[in-house]
N, C-alpha and C positions, 0 to 999 in steps of 0.2 A: 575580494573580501566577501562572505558571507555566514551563511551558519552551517557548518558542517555537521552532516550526521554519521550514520554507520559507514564503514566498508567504502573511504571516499567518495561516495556521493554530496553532495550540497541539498538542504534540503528547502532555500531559498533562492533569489536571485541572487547573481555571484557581479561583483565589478570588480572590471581587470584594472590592472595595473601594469606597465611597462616599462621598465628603467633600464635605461642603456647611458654608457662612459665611453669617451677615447681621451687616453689622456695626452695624446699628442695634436692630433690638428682639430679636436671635438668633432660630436657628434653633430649628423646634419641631418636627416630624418629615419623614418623608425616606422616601417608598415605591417600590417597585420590582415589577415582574412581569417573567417569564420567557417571552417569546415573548406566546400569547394565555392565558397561565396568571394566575391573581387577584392580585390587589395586595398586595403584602407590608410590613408597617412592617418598615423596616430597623433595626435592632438591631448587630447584628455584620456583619464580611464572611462572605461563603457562597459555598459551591463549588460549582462545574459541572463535574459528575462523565463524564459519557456524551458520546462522540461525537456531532459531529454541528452546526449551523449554529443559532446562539440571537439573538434580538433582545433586549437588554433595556432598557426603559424608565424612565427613573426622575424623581422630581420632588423639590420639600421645603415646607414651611411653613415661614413665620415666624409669632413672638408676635405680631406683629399682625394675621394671619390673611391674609395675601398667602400666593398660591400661584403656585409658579415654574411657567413651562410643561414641560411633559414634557421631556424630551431621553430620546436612544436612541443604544446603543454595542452593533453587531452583535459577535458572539463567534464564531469558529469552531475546532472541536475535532479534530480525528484521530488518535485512540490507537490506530487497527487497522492493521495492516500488510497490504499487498495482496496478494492471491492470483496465482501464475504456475504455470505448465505448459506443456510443451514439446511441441509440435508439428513435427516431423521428418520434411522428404522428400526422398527419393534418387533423381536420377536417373544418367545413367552416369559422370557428370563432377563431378558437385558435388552437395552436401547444401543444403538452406534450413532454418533454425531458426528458425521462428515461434513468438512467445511467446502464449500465449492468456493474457491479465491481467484483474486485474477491482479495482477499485478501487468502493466503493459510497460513498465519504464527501466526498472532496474529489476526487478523480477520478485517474489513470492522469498522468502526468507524460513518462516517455520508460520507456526500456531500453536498458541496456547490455550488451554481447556481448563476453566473452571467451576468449582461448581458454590452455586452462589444460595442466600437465603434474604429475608429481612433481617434476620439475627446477624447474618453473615456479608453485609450487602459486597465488601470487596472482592469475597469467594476465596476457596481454596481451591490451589493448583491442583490440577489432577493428572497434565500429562502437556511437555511439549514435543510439538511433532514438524520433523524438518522432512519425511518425506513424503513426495507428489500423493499422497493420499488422505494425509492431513483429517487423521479419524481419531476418536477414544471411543473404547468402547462400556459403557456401565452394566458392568456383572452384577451388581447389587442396586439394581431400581428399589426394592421396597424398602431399605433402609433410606432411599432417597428421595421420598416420595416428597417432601415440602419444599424440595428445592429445584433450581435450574441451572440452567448450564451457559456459560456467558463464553465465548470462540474471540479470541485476540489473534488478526495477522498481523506481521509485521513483513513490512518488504526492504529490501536490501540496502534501502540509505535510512530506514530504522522510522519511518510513518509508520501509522497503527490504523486500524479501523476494528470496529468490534461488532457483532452479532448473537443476540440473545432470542431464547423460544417464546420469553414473555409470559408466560402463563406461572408458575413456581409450583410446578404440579409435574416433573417429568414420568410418573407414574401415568400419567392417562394420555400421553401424547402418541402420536405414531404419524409419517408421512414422509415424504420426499421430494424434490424438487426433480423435476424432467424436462427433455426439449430446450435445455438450456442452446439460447443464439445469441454472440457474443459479438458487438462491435466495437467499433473504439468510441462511441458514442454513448450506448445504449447495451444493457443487457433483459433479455425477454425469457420466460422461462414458465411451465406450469407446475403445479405444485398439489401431491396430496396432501390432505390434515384430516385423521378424525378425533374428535374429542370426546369421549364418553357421556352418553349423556345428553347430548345437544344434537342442534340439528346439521348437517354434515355441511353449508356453507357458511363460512364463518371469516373473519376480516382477519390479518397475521401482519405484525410488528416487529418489521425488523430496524435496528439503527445504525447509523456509524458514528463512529465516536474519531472526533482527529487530536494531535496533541495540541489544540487550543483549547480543549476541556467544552468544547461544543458539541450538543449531541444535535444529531439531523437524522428527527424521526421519517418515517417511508412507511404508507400503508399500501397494502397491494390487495385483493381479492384470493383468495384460496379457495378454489371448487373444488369438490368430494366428484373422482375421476372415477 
């Protein structure tokens, strides 16, 4: 049992459950392992805590000493929400907003592109994008100049995370993110920005948003390269 999301993923801990019948001399024990982990006599159900793709195996005896053959029920887990970041370039006519995403469990799904206001704060859809490149690109900046653009990934058992420019001004924005170094820990990365008008270093707000309606702001430094 747990909470199922997209594309059979789980997007919680999951607890198993094992029930086996003989209706002649009854059942007499009932073992299980966890992927290539050691054989467990099952007793109670037990949970599977941690992200990530499980095999599990299970068999049973009866009192007559007959053993059933193995059987095997794959599990897959994704409690972490994906990582995004915005990637912004300007040329004289139009802005391209590429999401750099990273999904390491069940993998990257699509992205969604908004464009958002005060007036508007939900934003309207402008474009979802399901391939490895995960761009829209705005032909019409000057009719967009009060607003901004808000990036929704979603990964494969259907977590979300979201990433905005922050400013509601996509008209004066221009930059990119570079050097991107990816661990399973940690992502490191440098980043242009200039803002018209101001001086060329300046502090950038990126968030994520998971579906517990939590936002978990991130300030990073952005240097003028």
């Amino acid at each position: 049992h747990g909470s199922l999301g997209d594309n059979g993923w789980y997007v919680s801990s999951v607890h198993v459950t094992l029930n086996a019948s003989d209706a002649e001399s009854g059942v007499n024990d009932t073992y299980y392992k966890i992927n290539d982990g050691p054989w467990v006599l099952y007793a109670n159900s037990f949970q599977v805590s941690n992200s990530g793709n499980y095999s599990i195996t299970f068999y049973s005896t009866d009192n007559a000493g007959n053993v059933e053959p193995q059987k095997n029920q794959p599990l897959f887990i994704d409690k972490d929400i994906p990582t995004i970041l915005n990637d912004i370039h300007r040329s004289l006519n139009e802005i391209a907003f590429a999401a750099v995403v990273f999904d390491y469990t069940s993998g990257v799904n699509r992205v969604e592109f908004y464009l958002y206001s005060a007036e508007n704060p939900n934003g309207t859809l402008q474009k979802v994008d399901y391939s490895p490149l995960y761009c829209w690109i705005d032909r019409d900046v000057h009719h967009h100049q009060n607003e901004s653009v808000r990036q929704i990934v979603y990964d494969n058992a259907g977590n979300a995370a979201s990433c905005e420019d922050g400013w509601g001004d996509i008209g004066h924005i221009e930059g990119f993110v570079r050097d991107i170094v990816v661990t399973n820990t940690s992502i490191t990365f440098r980043s242009v920005l200039a803002w018209k008008g101001l001086l060329p270093l300046l502090p950038f707000k990126y968030t994520i948003t998971n579906y517990d309606g939590f936002v978990h702001p991130h300030w990073i430094d952005i240097y003028y390269l």
